[in-house]
Structure formats: structure tokens, C-alpha cells
C-alpha positions in Angstrom: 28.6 -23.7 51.1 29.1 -20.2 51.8 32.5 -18.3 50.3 33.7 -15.1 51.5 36.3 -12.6 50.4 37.3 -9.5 51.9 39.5 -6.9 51.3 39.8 -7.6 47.5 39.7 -6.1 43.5 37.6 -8.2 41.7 39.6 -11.4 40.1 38.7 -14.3 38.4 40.7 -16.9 41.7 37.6 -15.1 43.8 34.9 -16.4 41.2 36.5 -19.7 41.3 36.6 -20.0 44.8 32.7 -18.8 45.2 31.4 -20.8 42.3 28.2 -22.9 43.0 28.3 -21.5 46.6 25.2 -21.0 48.7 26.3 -17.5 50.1 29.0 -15.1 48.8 29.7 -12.6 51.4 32.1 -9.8 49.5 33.2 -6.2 50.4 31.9 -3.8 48.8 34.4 -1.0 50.2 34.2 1.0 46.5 36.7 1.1 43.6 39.8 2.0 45.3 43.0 0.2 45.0 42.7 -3.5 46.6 39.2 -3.3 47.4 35.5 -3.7 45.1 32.2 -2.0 44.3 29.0 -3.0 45.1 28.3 -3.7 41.4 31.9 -5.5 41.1 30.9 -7.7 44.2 27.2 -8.3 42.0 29.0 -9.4 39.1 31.2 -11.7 41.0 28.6 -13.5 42.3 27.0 -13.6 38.8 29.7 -15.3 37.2 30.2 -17.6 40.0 26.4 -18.7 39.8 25.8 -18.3 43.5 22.6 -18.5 45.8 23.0 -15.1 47.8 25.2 -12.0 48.1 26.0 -10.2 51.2 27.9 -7.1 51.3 30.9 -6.7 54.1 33.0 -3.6 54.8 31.0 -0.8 53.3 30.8 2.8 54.0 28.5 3.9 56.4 27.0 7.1 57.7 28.6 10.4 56.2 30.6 8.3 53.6 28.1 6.0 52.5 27.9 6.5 48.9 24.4 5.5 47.0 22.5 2.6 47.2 24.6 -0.7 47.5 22.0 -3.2 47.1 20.6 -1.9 44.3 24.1 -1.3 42.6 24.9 -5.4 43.2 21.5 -5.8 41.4 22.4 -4.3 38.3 25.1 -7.7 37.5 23.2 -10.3 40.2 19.9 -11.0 40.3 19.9 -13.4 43.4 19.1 -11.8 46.8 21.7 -9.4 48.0 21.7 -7.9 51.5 23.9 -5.8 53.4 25.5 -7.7 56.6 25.1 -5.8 59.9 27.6 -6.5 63.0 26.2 -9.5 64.8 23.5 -10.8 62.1 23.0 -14.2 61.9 22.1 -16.4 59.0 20.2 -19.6 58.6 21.3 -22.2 56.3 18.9 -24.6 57.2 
């Protein structure tokens, strides 16, 4: 199963939507109003037990802020990548 949320603070209705799930693929915009952190989007996927976590709707370039896959690690210890425009996953 593979849940996805975008465009979201962190709340519990996104944990319950994601729970179990093979992939969680979250934004990980920053802190601002209505959006979430790298480390917010690791602890999601932590409490929601999932397989994988891949970040969405980051800042790139110039306003790229620190390392985001190493942030999500510091709440999820599952594999966490950062999705690129036209990647593909295999869910075998």
C-alpha cells in the first residue's frame, strides 16, 4: 500500500491514514503554516509503522535548507529518499 500526503502540518488523521503502509510519500516543505519538516514527515512515518519514506515538495537549490534525509532519520529509521520529478518506484 503506498499513502501519500501533501501539503500538510503533521496530524494524527495523516498517521492513521499511512499506518502499516508500504510507502509514505510526505512533503517536507519546512515548518511553515500548513506544511511539515523533514523530521516531522520522519516521525510520521514512525508512528504509522511504515516500510519507506519519500520526501515531496522540498526546497531546492538556493532555498534548500540542510540535509533532509538525514533530518527524517532522526524520528524514522526505515529508508527515506527524496523523490525527483519523473522517478519511478518498484513495488514488486
Amino acid at each position: 500500500m503506498v499513502a501519500y500526503s501533501c501539503d500538510t502540518e503533521p496530524c494524527s488523521q495523516v498517521v492513521r491514514l499511512a499506518a502499516g503502509a508500504d510507502v509514505l510519500i510526505h512533503e517536507a516543505a519546512g515548518g511553515a503554516l500548513g506544511h511539515s519538516s523533514a523530521a516531522e514527515a520522519g516521525d510520521i512515518a514512525r508512528q504509522a509503522e511504515v516500510g519507506e519514506l519519500y520526501l515531496i515538495h522540498y526546497r531546492t537549490g538556493k532555498y534548500a535548507s540542510g540535509n533532509l534525509v538525514a533530518e527524517a532519520k532522526q524520528c524514522f529509521e526505515g529508508q527515506v529518499g527524496l523523490a525527483e520529478d519523473f522517478m519511478t518506484l518498484d513495488f514488486g
